[in-house]
N, C-alpha and C positions, 0 to 999 in steps of 0.2 A: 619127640615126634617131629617129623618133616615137611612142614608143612608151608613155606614160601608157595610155593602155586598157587595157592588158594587165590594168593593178592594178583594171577594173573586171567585166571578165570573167568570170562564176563559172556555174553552173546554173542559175543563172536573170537571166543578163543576157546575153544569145548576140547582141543585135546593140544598138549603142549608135550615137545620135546626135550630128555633132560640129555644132553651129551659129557662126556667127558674121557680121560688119555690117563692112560699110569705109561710111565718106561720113561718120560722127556730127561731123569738125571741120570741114567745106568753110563758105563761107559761100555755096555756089548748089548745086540738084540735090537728087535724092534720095537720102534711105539707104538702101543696101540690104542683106538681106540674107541667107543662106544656109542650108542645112540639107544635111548627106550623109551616107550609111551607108554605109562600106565593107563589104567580108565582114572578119570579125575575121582570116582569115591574110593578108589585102592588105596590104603594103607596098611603097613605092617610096620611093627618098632621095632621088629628084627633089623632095619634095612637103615644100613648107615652109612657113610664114607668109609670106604673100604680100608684107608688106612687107621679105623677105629676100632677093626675087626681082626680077628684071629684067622691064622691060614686055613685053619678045618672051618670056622664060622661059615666064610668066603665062600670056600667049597658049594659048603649046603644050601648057602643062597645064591647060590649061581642059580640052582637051577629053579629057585620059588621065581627070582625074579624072572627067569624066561615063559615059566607057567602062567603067571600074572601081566605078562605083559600082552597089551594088545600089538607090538611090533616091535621089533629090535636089529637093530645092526652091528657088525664087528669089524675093525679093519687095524689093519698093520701096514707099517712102512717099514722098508728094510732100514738094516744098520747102511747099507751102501746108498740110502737114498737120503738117508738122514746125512750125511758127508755131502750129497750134492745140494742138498736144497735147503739147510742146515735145520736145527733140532724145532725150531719156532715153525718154520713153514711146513717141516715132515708133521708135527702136530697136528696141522689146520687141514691138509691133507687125508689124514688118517680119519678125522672127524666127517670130514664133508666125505670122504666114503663110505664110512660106518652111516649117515644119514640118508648116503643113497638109494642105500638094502631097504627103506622102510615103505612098507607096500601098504600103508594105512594114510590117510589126508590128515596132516595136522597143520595148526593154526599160530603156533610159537615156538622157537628153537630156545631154549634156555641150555649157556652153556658156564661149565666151572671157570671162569675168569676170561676165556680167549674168545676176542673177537674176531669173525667170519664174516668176510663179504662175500658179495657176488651168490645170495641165495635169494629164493623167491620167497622164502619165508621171514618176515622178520626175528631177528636174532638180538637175544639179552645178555649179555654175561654178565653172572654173580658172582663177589669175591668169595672165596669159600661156599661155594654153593652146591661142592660135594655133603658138606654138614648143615646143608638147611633146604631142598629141594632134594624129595624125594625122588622123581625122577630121575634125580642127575647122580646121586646115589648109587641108583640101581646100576646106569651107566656104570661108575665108578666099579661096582664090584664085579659085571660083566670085562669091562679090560683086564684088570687086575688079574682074574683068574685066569682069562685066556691067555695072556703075556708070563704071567707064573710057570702054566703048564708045554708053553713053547718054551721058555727057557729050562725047566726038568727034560723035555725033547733034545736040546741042545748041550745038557747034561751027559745023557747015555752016548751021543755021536761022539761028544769030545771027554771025556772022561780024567785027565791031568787038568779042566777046569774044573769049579766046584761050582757050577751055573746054578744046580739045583738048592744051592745055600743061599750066594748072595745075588741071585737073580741079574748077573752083569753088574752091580754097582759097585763103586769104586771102596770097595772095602781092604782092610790089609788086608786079608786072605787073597782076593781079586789081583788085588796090585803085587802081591811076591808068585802068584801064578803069573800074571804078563812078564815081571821080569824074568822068569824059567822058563816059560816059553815063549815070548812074544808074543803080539797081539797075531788073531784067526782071522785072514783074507772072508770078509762080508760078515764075519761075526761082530767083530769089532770097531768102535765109530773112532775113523782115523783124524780128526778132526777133532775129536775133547782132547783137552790137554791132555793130562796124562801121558794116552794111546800117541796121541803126537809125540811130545816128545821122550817118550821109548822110543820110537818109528826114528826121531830125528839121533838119537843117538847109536842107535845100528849103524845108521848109513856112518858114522863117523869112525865107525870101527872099520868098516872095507877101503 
């Protein structure tokens, strides 16, 4: 059970934010990533860091956790923004948007490891705090799924990738598709290795 919040709960912290991002190691797609408030007595033991959990588990708690939550947000940074402002900043970005959707007043931002300035709320990060804060939990399987089923999106448009298997990460399967086709102009983050150098070795062929 998940239950770090409890130690943050007092008189003046009555509803706390758990945030957190899947996609920061793929080499294609966006990251994304999440924000939710539960009511502080919600618990369920369904609800766990999403990389603890099975793709159909995921699924079916996507939507308990939008039902239980009293607010939540979602946000994505593209592959191309990830390239400009690179995968650490596109992260902190994606978060502070996913927190900005949230239409309810809360009292603490709890996030899985990354620290966030420049907000009015004060902000905790916890090491692993996907596996010990519920909140940030729920987070965790709210991006997970929304990032999944854009890359299964990114599946059907491009079809000679197999996006819908290894979700952009740098898997064989991944890596003998980029060298057959080359990396996808805004699909793929030209700046990881890899995609770099395939990119730097084209040019070397003209």
């Amino acid at each position: 059970m998940l239950t770090k919040e409890r130690e943050f709960y007092s008189g003046s912290v009555k509803l706390i934010v758990g945030v957190d991002e899947a996609g920061r190691g793929p080499l294609a797609g966006p990251v994304c990533a999440a924000a939710v408030i539960f009511p502080p007595d919600f618990q369920d033991e369904r609800i766990n860091d999403s990389k603890q959990i099975s793709e159909k588990k995921r699924e079916a708690l996507y939507d308990i956790v939008k039902e239980n939550a009293l607010a939540y947000g979602i946000a994505m940074v593209s592959a191309d923004d990830i390239d400009k402002y690179n995968i650490y900043e596109a992260t902190k970005i994606a978060m502070k948007a996913a927190i900005s959707q949230l239409n309810v007043d809360y009292d603490l931002i709890l996030t899985d490891a990354m620290p966030l300035k420049d907000l009015k709320t004060p902000v905790v990060p916890i090491i692993k705090g996907d596996a010990q804060c519920l909140n940030i939990a729920g987070a965790s399987i709210l991006a997970k799924v929304t990032r999944d089923r854009y890359m299964r999106e990114l599946a059907e448009k491009y079809p000679h990738f197999s996006f819908a298997v290894h979700k952009g990460y740098g898997t064989k399967l991944h890596m003998e598709e980029l060298e057959k086709y080359g990396p996808i102009d805004g699909i793929h983050r030209k700046t990881f290795g890899p995609v770099r150098r395939l990119l730097e070795k084209q040019l070397t062929l003209f």
